[in-house]
N, C-alpha and C positions, 0 to 999 in steps of 0.2 A: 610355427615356432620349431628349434631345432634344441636339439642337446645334445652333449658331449658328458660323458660319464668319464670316470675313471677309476678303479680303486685304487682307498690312500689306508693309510695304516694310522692305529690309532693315536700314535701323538700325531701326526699330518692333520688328524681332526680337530686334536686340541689345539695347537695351531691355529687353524681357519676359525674358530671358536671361540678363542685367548681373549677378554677385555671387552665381548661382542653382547649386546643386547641380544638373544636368539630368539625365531619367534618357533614354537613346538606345533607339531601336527600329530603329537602321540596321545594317544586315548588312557593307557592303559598306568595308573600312579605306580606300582611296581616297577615298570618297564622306565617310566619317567626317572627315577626315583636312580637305576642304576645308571641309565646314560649320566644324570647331575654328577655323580660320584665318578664315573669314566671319563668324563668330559671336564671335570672341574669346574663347571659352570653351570649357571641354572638352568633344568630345563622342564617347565612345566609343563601340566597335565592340559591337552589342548584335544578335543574332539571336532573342533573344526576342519572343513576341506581345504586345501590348499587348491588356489588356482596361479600358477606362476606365472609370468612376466619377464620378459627379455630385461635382459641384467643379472635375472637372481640366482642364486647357488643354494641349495640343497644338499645335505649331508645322510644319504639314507642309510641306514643303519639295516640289518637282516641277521637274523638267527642263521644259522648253518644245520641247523637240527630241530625238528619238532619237538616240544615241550611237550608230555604228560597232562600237565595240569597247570592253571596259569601261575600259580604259586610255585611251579619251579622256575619264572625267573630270579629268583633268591640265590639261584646257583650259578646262573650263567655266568664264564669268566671271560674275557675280552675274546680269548682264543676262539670263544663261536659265536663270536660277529663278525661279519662283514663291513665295514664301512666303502662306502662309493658317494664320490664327489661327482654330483650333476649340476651343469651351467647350461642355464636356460638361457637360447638367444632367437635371435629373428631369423625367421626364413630368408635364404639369401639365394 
């Protein structure tokens, strides 16, 4: 399988996001809890692995900065995330 990343910017995610059943791969209800409020959409507390499939798109989300303690993502503001759009497809 192959993927193509790119980064998108935060309404680009709400976007890709807008109306969509999502399925979460985030562990952490904090961390969940601000994506739902950034994204406008629900996004539940999910500690399952993902194993992707040609087709799927994936929204990964990344701090820009190491967190203290995990109770500071209470502070984070859109400005230290990252978002990056990956499409998972078949080896060609």
């Amino acid at each position: 399988m192959t993927l193509k990343t790119k980064p998108i910017s935060l309404d680009e995610a709400k976007r890709i996001v807008n109306g969509k059943e999502i399925m979460s791969f985030i562990g952490h209800e904090a961390t969940a809890q601000l994506l739902t409020t950034l994204l406008s959409v629900g996004v539940p507390v999910n500690r399952a692995m993902y194993d992707p499939r040609p087709g799927d798109i994936a929204i990964v989300v990344k701090l820009k900065k190491r967190l203290e303690k995990p109770d500071d993502v209470k502070n984070v503001k859109p400005e230290d995330l990252e978002f990056i759009l990956v499409e998972y497809h078949e080896y060609a």
